[in-house]
LUMKELUM-744043 format. One record per atom (N, C-alpha, C): x, y, z; residue in one letter. Coordinates in steps of 0.02 Angstrom, whole numbers, plus 50000, padded with zeros to 5 digits. Layout:
N
XYZA
...
//
This chain:
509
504104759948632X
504584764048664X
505094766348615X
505264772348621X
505684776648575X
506344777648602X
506934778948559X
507624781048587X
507624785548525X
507614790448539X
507534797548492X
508204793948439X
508824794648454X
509434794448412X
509144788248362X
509034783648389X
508614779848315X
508174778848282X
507554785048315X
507144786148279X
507194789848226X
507784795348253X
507854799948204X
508394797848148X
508684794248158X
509244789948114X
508824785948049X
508244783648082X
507714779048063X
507364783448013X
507014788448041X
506814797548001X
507194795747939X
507724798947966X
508204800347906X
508154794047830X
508284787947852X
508434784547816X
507754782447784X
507024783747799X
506494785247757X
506554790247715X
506754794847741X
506804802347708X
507404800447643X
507964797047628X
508364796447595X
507904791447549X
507734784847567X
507194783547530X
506864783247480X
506384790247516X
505864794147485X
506234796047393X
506914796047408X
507484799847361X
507804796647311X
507814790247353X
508174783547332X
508104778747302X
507404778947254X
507054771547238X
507014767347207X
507254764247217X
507734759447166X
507324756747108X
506674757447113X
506354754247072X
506364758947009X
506544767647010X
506514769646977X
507034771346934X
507514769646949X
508204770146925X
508204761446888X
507954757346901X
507544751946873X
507404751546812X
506974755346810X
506394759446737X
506864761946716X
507404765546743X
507804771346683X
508074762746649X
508564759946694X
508894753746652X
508614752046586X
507764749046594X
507634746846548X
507374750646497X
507214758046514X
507254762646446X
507554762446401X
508374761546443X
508974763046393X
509254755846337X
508914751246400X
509014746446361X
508484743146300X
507894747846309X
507374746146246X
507374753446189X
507814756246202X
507794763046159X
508564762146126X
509074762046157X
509674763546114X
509634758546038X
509534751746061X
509544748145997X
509054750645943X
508444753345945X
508364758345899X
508474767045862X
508914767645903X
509334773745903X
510014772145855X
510304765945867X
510674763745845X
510804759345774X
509984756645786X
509864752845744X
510324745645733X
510374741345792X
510744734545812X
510094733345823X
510524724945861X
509714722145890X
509644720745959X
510034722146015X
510084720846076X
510604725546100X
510564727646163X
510864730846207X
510994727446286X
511464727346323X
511624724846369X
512054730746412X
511714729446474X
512024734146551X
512454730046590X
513014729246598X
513344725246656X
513714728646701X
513834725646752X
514064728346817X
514794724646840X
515094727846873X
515654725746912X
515574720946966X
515794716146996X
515674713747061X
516534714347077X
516674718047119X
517434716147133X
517574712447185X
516964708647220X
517154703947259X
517514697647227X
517064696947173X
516994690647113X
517414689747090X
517594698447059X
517994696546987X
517704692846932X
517154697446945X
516514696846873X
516094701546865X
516024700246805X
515504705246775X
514824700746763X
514304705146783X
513564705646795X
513274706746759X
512694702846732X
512104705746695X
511764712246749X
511624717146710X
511024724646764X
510464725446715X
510394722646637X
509854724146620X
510074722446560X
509454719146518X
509804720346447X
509074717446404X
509384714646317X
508734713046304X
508594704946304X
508234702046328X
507864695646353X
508464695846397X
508854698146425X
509224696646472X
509054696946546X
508934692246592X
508724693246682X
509264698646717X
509204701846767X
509704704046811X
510154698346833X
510854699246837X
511204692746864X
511164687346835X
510504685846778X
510614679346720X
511264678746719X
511824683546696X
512584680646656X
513164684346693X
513434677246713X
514124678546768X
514634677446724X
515214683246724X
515774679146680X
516414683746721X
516854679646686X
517394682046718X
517784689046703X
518044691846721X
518154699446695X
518974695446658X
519244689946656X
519874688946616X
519764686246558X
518884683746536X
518514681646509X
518074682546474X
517914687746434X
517614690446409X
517534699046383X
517494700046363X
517534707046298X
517194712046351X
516864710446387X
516604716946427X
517044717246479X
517444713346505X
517934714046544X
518484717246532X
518714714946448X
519174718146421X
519094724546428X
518484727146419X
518424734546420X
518344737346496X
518184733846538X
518364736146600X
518994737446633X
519424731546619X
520094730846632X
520494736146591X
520294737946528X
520734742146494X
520524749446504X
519854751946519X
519494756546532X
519464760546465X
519454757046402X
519344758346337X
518744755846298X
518364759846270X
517854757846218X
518264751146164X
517714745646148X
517984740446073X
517394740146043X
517854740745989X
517464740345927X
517594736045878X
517134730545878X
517344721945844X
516874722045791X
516884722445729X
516324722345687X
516534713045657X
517044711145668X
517484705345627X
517354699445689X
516854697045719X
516804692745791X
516984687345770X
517654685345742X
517814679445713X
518104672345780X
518414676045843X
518454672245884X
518074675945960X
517544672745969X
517024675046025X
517514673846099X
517574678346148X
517824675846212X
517524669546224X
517534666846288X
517274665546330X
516674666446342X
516684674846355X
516214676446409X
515524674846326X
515664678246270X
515064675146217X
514914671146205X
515254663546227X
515164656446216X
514654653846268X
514844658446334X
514514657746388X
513674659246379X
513674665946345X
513094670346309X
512834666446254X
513114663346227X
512734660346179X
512424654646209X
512804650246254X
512514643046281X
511854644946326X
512074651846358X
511474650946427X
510794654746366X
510824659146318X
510244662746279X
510274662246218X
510564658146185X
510634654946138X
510674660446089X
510914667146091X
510854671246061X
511594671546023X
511754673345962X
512324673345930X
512724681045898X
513314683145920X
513514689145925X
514074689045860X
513804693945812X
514354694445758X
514574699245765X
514454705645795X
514744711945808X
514694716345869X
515044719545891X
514914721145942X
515114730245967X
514884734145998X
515214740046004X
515114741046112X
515674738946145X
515674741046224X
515944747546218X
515474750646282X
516234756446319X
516114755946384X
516504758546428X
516484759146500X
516074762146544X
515774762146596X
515514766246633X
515994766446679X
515864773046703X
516214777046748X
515714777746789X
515914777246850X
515684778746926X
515874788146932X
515054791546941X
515104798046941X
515704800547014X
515524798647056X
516054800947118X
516764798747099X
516804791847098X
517364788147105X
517994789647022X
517354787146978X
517844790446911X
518244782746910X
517984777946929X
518384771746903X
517624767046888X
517874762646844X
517374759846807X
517064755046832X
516414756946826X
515934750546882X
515624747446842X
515454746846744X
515364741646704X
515304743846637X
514804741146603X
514954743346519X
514194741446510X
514174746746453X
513614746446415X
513814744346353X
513544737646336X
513664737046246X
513194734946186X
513204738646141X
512844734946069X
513234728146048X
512514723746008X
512704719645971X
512474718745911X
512544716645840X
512334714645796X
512034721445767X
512544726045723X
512114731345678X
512294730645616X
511804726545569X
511834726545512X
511894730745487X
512054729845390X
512484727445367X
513194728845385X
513054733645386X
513884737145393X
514254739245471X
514004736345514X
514184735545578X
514384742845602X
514484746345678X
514644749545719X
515204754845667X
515134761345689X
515624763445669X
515954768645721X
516414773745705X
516904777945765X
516384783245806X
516004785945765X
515354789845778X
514904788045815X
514474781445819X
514284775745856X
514834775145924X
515214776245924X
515654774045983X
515654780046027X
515894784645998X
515824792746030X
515084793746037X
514414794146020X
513864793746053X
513654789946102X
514184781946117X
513694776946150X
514104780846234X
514844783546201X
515014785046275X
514604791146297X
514324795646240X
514114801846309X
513634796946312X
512984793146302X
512484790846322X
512984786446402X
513334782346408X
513544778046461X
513734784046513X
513874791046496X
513814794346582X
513074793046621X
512684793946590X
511814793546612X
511874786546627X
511984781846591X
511704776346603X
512134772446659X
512774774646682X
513344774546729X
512874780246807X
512424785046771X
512194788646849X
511564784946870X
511184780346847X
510554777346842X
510824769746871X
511374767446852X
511654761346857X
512004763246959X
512344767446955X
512584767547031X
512164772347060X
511624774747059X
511064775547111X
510754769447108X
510644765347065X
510114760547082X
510704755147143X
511284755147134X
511764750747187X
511714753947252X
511654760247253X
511864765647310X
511044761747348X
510464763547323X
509724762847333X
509774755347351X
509764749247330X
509874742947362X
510344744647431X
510934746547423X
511354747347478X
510924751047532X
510624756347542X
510014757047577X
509854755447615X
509384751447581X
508904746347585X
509094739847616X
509644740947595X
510134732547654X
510054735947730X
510384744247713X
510704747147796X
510124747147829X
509554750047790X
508954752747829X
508574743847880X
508634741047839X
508344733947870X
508694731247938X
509574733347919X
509754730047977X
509674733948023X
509904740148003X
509694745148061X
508894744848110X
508344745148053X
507734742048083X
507844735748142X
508144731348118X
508174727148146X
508694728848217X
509204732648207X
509514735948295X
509124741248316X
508764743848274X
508394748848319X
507914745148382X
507244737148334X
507094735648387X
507434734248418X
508094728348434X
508334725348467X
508434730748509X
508634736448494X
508854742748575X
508274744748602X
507704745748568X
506864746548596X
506844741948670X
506994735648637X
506994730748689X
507184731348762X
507654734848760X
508134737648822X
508094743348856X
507604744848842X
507274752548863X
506704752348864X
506524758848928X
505544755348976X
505104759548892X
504424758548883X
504014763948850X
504304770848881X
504114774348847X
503814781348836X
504764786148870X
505224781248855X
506004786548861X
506234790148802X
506494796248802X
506604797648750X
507304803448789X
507684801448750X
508534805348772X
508514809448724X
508284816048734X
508404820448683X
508604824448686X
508624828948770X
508954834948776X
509544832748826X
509984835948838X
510654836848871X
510504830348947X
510054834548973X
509974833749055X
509934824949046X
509444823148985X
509174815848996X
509644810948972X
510234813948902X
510764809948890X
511124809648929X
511124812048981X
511684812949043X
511454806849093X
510784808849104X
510484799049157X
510564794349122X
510454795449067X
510434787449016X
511184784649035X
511934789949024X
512624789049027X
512534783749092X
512254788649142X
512534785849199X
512144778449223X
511554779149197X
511094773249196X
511734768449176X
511794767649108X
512234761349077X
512704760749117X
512974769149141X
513744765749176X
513594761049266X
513184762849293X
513174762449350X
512654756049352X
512294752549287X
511744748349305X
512114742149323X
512694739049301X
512924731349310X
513354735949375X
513464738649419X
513704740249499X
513204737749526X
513444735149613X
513004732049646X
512824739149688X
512434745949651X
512474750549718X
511724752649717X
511564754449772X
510884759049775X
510814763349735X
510124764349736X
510174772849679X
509524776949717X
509584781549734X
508874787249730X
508864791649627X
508224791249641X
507904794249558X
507374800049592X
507644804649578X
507364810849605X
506984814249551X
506574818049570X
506074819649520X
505424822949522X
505004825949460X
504304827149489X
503934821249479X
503334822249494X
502874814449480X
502854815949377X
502834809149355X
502534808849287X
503414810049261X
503884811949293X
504484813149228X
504784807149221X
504584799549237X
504764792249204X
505394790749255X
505044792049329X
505634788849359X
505684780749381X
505004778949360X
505094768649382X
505314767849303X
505234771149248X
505544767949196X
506224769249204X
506544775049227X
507344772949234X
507604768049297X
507204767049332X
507274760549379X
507214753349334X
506844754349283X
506524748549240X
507484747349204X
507564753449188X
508244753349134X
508874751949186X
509064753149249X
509394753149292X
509434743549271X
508784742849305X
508744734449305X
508974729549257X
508864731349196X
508904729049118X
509494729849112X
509984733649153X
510684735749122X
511094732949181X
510724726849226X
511074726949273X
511274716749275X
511404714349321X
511784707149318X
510874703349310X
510664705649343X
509974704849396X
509534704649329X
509784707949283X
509094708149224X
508614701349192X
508764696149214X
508324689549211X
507954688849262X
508124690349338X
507704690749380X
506974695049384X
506574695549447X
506104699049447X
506504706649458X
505894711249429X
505714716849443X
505234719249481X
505314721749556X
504584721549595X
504494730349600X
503954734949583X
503654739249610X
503254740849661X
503284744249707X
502764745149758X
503004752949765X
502174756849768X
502204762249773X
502074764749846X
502464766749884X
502274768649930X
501784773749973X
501594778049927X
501114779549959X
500514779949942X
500364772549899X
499764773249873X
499344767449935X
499784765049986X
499674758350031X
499564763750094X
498954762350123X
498834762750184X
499284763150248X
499334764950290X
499984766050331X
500004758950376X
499674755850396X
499284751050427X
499504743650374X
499704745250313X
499714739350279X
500504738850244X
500914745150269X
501444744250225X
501904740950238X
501994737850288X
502544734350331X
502144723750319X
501474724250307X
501494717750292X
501474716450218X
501094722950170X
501574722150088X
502304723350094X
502784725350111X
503494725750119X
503634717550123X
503654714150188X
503714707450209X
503554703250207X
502814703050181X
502194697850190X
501974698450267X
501624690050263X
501314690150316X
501404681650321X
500994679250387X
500884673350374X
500044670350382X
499804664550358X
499094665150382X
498994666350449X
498344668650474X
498064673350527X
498404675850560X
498894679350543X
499424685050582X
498804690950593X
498404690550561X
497904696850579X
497194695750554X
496764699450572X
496124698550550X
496074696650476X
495924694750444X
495784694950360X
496404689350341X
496984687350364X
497604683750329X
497414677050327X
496984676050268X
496814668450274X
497054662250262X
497674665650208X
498164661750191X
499034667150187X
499274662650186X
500044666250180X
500214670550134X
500544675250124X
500614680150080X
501624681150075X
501834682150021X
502584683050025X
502544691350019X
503014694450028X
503074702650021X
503614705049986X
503404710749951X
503924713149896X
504644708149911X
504874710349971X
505654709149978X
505834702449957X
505374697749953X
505414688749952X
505284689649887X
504804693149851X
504614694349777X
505174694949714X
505454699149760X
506134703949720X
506584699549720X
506754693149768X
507274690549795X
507564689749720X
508464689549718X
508704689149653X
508814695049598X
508174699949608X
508244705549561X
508244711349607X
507674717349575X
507834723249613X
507024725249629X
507034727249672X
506584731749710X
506544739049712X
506094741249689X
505824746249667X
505474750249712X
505594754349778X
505134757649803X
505144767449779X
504494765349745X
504344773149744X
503994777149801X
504104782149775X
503904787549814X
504174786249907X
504694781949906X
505084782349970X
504934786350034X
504744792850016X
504654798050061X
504144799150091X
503384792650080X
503064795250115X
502954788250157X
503584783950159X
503384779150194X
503554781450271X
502954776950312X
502784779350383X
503554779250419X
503694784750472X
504114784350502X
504204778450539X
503664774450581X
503594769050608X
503914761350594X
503894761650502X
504364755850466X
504714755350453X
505004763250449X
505754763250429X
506124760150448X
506254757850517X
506664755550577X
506674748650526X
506184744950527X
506294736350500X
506504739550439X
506324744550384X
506634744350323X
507434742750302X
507644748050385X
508474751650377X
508834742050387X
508204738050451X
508774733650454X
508834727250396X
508324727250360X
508234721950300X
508584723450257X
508774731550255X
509424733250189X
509854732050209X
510084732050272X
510814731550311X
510974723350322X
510514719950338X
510544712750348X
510474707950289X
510034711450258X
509714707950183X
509274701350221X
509104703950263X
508424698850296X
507914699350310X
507194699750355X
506664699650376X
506454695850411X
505774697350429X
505354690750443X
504584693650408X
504104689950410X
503434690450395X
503144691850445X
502444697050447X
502094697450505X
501664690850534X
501824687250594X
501594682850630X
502104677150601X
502454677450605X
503294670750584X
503824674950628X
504044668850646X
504774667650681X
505214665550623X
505144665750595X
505614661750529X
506074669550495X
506584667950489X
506954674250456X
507164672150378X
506784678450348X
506904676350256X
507374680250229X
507864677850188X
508614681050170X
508294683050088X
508604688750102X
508594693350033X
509054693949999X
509014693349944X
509684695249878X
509394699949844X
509194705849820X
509014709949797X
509504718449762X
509104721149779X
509514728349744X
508864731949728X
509044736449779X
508464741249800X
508614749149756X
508204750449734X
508154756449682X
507614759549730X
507594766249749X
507164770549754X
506984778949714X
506244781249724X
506244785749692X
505644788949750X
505784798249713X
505554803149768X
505494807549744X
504704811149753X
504824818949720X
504864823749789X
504934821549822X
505184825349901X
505714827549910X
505944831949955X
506534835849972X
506464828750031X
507084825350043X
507194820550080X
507524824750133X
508194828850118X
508424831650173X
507844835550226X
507464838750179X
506994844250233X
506514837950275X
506414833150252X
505984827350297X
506404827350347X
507084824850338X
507494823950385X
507534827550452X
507434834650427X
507654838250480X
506694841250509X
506264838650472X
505554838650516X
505414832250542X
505964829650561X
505644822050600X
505234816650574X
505274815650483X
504594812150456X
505144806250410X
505744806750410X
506314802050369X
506974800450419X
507184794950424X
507604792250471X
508374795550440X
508724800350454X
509404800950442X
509794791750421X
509774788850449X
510154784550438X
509914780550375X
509214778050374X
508954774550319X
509094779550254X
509104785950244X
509394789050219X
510254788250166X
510604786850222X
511154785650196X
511374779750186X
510714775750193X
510944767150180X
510444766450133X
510134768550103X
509904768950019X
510094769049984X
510514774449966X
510924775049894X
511574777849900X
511984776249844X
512684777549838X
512524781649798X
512074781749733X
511944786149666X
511144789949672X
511534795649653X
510924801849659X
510754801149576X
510344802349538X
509944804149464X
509334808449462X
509554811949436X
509004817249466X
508464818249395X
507774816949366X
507424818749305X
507434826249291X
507504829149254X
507194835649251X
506554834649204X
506114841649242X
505434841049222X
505314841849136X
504774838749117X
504844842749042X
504884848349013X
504714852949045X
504454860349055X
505424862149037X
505944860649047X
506404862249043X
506814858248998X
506524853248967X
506864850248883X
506444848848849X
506144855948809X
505814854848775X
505784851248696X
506604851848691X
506834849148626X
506584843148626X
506304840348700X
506114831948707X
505444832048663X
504824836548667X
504194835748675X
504034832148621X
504274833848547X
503994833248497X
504104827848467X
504724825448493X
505064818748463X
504594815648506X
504374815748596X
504234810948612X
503364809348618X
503074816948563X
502324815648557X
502404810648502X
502964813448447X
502794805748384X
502894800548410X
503244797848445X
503224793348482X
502634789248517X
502444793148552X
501554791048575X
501154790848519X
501124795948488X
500854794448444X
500694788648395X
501494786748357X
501574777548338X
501234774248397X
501474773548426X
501024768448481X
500304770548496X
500174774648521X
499394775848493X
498924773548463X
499054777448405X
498974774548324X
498714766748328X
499254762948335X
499164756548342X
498784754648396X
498804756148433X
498274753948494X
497584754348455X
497584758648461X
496744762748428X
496574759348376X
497224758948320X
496874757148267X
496474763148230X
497024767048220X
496794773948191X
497544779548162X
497274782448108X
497704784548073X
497794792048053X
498284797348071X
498224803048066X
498574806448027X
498604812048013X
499194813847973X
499684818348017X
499784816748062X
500344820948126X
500094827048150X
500524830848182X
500494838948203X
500444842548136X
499684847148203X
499604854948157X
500394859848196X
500324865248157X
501044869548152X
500434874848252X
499864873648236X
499864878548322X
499664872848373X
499844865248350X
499914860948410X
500544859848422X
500884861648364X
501664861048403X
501994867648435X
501414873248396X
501754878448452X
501384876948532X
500994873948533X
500504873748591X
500994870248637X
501064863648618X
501374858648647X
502214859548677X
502524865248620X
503214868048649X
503154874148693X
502634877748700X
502424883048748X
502324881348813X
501784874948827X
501424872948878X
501984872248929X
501714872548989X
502424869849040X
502184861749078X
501634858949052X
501734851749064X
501894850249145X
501234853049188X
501454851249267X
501564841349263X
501134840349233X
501004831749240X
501534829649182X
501974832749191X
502834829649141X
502664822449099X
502794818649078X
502734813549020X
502164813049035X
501724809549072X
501164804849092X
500644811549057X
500574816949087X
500104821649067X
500194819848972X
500824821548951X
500814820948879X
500514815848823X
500774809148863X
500574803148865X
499704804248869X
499454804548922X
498704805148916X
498354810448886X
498674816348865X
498634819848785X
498444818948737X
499024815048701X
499014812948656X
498434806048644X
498294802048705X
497914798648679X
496994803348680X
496834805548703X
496404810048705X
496424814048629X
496984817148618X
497044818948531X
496764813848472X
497184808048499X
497024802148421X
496584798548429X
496024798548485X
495544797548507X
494904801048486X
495134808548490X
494524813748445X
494724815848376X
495114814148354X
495464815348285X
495224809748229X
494734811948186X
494524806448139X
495084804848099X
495024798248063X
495554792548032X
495474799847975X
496324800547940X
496714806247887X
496614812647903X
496304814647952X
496734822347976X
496984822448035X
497394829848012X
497924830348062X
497764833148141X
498054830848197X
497794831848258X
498134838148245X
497414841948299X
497534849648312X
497394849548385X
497484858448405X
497684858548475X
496644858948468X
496384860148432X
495694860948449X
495154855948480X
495644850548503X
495384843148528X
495514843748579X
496274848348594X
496754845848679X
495994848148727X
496374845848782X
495974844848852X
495884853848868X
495544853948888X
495434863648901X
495884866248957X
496414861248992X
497054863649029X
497364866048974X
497384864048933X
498274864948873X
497704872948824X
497014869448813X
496814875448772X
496794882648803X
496594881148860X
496524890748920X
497434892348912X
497604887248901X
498464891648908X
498754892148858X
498394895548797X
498954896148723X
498184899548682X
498394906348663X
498054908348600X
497894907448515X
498434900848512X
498644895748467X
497864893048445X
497314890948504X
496914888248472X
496424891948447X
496444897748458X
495994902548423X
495934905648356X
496824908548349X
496954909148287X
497204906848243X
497394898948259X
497634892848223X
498364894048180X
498364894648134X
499114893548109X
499224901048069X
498884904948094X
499184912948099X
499214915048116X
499194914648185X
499634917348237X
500204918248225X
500554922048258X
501284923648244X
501584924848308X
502254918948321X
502594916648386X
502674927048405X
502764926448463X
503014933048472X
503834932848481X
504274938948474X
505024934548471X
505284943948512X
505824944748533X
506234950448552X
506914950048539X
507004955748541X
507714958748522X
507594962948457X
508144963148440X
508354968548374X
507774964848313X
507544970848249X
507304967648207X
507554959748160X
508264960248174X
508694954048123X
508444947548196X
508804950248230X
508684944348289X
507884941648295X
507484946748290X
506514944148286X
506294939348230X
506774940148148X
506604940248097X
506974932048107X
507614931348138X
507964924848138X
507454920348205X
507144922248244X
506954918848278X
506494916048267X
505954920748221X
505334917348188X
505554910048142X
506144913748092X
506434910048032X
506434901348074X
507084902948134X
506824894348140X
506314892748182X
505734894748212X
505434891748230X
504614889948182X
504804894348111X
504314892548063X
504514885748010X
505304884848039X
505814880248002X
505674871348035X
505804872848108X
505514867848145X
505054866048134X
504434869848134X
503714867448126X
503574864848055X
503794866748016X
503644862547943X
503924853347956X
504684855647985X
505044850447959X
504624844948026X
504354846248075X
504114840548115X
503374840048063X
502964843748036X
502444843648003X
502664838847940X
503144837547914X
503254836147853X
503704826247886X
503764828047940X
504164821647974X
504824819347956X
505014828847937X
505984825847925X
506024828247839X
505454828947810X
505754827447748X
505914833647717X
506594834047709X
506704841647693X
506654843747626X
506644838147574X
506374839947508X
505724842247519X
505074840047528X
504334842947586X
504644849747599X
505014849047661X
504974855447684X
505264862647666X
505624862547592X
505994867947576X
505514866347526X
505244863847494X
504614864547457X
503884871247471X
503874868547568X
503324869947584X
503864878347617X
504204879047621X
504474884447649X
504694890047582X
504564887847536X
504964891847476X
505584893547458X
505844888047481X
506724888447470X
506954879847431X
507614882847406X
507954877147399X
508374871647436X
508304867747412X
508564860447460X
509204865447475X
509584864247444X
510114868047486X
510154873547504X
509704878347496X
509544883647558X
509174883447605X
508914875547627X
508864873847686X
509304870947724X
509614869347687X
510244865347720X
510694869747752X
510764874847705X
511204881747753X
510834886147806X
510244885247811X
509774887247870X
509804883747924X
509764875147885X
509804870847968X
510454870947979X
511134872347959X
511644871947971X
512094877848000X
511624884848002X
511864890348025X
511274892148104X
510644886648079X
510444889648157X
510424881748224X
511024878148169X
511214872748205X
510494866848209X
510084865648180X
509614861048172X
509454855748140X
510154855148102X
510134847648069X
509994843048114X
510354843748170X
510584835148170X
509934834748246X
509464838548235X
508814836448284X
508284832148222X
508384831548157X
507954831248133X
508384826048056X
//
């Protein structure tokens, strides 16, 4: 189950990543640290870092030196000095070693007669995040020239040194974040995805209204995920340890819905061979779930209206009255009022249902949802199957944003598995697999990815309309990555950035 905002947060922070890799800013470290000393002609070079939690300076790379091998104090040692002072030293005379070299000598037994530090500078910040220094250049040790080269070399080795911090830092956020993304997965049914206006608006009211003790109607077409916002109602409510009971109403016989509602008791009727409890005893404690409300028989309503009003019952063939604690959620793709007034829905059971109206809108009318919530199926898919694709073709996503989707999620849902189902393991699903509902309705599958969207208005307005919707389709083809996609579009990173930012499409992606 997906929550678009952290999938795409999630997107993103692969996509930075992709950018970010610490391992390679890694490799620059130890370039610099196996090249300058022959540039220089010393015999060792050393990278250290700031910790300003500490109030020490860090080994980041050096020669036989570990990462973090050597902790010293920044009041303590010569590389500190140069931090603290934010001045290059130049010691050719190492007649009294700090600290921090006594330290260096005991833990690597290595011995320092000369030495040349300078500072690194933090490219943004411009305050010093550690020092790069030579040691030991025979005969005639370090000179002023040597010092003025090692600093332009320490801007590079200062931009290699705080991307590789920035890239760990990452890599911390991205994990924990991983780690709240599932934890919020958890709390939300499969297959939701809040992506356009209408659906962040139920989700609001979902959270706000789920810990209230009130009814709700979830109005809707069939397939737009109205027992999963009953599922989320529940999860967000006091009741969320208790059961969750579903019963669909009009998938039960008319004849049988009043003893699944209540139970029964043994031989209350032909076939009851033993006792049976009914939703309402099921639910006791949590919430009850009746869908499709509207096509339950006029005949039961009467016991329905009084078990909500009493919070009681009985079972068919018992004298015994069973007390309910519950919280009744219903859902309906019916005009309830027009039942009302054809004699087929009780006015009163009506208004003793719900306090809160939520109404789904169909997919066909947020389409900004579709695509986020095919990758979505898709991951899950994937894994089901046990099969691996390389995402959307550019005329399945025009297919899939065209279509009007009578069977709203569930149709999509059974789509997509039908796609990664006929789609061999490393290529990309095309619309040339979909079901021949979705193919008779889009010329997409004929002429595949040259077709050309049709667009109106003025020539600039035709020319901008294509622009983002050839912009979209890369960047879901490419899965966010806009280095990929200004690649694959023929522009520059930052003249995509002023594209997604003038036709407002960053922050979907």
């Amino acid at each position: 189950m997906a929550i678009l905002t952290a999938d795409q947060l999630k997107q993103r922070l692969q996509e930075l990543n992709s950018f970010w890799d610490p391992q390679q800013y890694r490799n620059l470290l130890d370039f610099y640290v196996l090249v300058l000393p022959r540039i220089f002609s010393c015999e060792r070079c050393g990278i250290f870092i700031v910790d300003p939690d500490s109030h020490e300076i860090i080994s980041a790379a050096g020669t036989n030196i570990q990462e973090g091998e050597l902790k010293v104090s920044l009041n303590d040692s010569l590389a500190g000095k140069v931090v603290l002072t934010e001045r290059p030293l130049l010691d050719n005379e190492l007649r009294n070693p700090s600290g921090g070299q006594r330290y260096a000598k005991q833990k690597t037994g290595y011995q320092v007669n000369n030495i040349l530090s300078v500072p690194l500078f933090g490219v943004s910040s411009q305050q010093v995040i550690g020092t790069v220094q030579l040691t030991n250049k025979e005969p005639d040790g370090f000179t002023l020239e040597d010092s003025q080269l090692l600093q332009q070399a320490a801007h590079f080795i200062a931009v290699a040194l705080e991307t590789l911090q920035l890239g760990k830092e990452l890599i911390s956020i991205n994990n924990e974040l991983e780690s709240q993304i599932e934890q919020l997965r958890t709390t939300l049914p499969n297959n939701l995805i809040a992506e356009s206006a209408g659906m962040r608006d139920v989700i609001s009211q979902v959270t706000s209204i789920g810990p209230l003790p009130l009814g709700v109607m979830i109005t809707g077409e069939n397939g737009t995920g109205k027992e999963q916002i009953a599922k989320l109602i529940h999860q967000h409510s006091p009741r969320v340890k208790e059961p969750f009971v579903a019963i669909n109403c009009a998938a039960i016989p008319d004849n049988l819905v009043e003893s699944e509602l209540f139970g029964y008791e043994k031989g209350a009727f032909t076939g009851a061979s033993q006792a049976h409890a009914g939703k309402f005893e099921q639910a006791s404690g949590g919430t009850l779930f009746l869908d499709e409300i509207g096509e339950l028989p006029i005949q039961v309503q009467p016991k329905l209206l009084r078990a909500i009003q009493e919070q009681e019952g009985q079972r068919l063939g018992s004298t015994k009255t069973s007390k309910y604690d519950l919280r009744i959620v219903c859902a309906t793709n019916r005009d309830l009022n027009q039942a009302i007034e054809e004699g087929t829905f009780r006015e009163d059971l009506y208004y003793r249902l719900f306090s809160i109206h939520l109404h789904l809108p169909p997919l066909r009318v947020r389409p900004e949802g579709i695509v986020a919530m095919s990758h979505s199926f898709l991951r899950d898919i994937s894994q089901q199957f046990g099969k691996q694709t390389k995402g959307f073709s550019r005329d399945l996503v025009r297919l899939f944003e065209s279509y009007s989707w009578p069977g709203n999620v569930r149709q999509l849902r059974r789509e997509m598995e039908r796609l990664v189902a006929l789609t061999p393991d490393g290529e990309m699903l095309s619309c040339h697999h979909c079901s021949p509902e979705l193919q008779k309705e889009s010329s997409d599958c004929d002429g595949g990815d040259a077709s050309i969207p049709q667009a109106s208005g003025t020539l600039p307005e035709q020319v901008e309309q294509l622009e983002i919707r050839l912009i979209k389709q890369v960047l879901v083809e490419v899965k966010g990555n806009k280095q990929q996609a200004a690649k694959q579009l023929g522009l520059s990173r930052p003249g995509l950035y002023k594209k997604l930012q003038r036709y407002g499409l960053d922050e979907r992606f």
